[in-house]
C-alpha positions in Angstrom: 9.1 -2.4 -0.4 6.7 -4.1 2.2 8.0 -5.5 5.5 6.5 -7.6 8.1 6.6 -6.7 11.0 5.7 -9.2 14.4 3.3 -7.3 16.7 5.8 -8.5 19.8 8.6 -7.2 17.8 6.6 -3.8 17.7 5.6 -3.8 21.5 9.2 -4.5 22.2 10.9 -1.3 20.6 7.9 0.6 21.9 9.1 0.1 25.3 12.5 0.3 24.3 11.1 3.9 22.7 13.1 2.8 19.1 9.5 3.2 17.6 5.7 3.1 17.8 2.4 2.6 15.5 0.3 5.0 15.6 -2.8 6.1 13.4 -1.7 3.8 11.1 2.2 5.2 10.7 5.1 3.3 12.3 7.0 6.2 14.2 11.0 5.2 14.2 12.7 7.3 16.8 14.7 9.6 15.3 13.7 9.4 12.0 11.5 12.4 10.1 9.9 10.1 7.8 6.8 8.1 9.1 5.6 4.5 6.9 2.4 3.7 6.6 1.5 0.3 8.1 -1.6 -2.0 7.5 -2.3 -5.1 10.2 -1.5 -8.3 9.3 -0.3 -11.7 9.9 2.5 -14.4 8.8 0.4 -18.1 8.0 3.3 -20.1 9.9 1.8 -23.5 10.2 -1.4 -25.7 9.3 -2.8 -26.4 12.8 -5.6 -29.1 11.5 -7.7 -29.2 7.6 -5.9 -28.9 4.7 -4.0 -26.0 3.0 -5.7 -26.0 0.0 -5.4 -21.7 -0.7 -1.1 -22.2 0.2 -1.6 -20.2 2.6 1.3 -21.5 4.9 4.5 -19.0 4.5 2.4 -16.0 3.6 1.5 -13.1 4.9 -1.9 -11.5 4.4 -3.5 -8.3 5.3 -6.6 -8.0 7.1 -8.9 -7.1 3.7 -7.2 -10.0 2.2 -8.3 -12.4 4.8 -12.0 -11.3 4.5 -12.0 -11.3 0.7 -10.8 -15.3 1.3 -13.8 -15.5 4.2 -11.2 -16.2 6.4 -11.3 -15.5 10.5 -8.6 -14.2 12.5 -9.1 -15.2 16.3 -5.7 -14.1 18.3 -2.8 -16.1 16.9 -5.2 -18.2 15.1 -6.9 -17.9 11.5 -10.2 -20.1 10.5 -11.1 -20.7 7.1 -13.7 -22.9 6.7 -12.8 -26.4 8.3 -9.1 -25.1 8.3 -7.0 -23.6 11.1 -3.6 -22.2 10.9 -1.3 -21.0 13.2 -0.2 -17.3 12.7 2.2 -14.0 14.0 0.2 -11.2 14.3 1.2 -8.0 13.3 1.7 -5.2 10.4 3.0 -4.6 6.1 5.1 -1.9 6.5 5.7 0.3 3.4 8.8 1.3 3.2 10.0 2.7 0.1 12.8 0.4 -1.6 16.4 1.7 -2.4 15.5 1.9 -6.1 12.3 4.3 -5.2 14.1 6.5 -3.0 17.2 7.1 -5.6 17.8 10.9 -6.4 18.3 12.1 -10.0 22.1 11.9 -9.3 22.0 7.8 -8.8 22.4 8.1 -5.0 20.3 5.7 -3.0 18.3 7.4 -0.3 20.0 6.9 3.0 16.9 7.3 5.0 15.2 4.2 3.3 18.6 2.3 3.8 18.7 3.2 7.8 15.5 1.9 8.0 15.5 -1.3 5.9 18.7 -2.0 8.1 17.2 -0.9 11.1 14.0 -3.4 10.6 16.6 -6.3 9.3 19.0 -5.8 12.0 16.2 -6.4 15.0 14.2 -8.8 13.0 17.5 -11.7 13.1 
């Protein structure tokens, strides 16, 4: 399962200690397990040009943006004549209830915790 995750959102439980990225991990406090996290931002609004890749709603990866020629500059990205507004921050991969189920049925609770944990400070 892949989350998105706001950069402030991020620097928020860091200095609230809840959790940290680090080499390329999120770190939840607490927690043994460690998810692997690759930047990225949410496309929340054509700024000026015309969104003619749909890119408004989505949420791209770094590699993805170059592959489209695309530019990120801070909360902005730049393709071609186009300018969108954008959240910067990281895909978490978190593995989903159905991948962390054990042989007897049981859901994983540690992947449950932490898609609740990500849900409940997300809203």
């Amino acid at each position: 399962m892949r989350l998105f995750l706001p950069q402030a959102q991020l620097e928020e439980w860091a200095l609230e200690d809840k959790a940290d990225v680090k080499d390329g991990v999120l770190v939840v406090t607490g927690e043994e397990g460690v998810y692997p996290v690759t930047p990225a931002v949410h496309i929340v609004q054509l700024v000026t040009g015309e969104d003619a890749n749909g890119l408004v709603t989505k949420v791209k990866t770094e590699d993805q943006l170059k592959s489209l020629g695309a530019e990120q500059m801070a909360d902005s990205v730049l393709l071609g004549d186009t300018a969108y507004e954008v959240v910067p921050g990281y895909v978490a991969e978190v593995p989903s209830p159905s991948d962390a189920s054990s042989a007897d049925g049981k859901t994983g609770s540690e992947a449950d915790l932490l898609a609740a944990f990500f849900l409940n400070k997300m809203g």
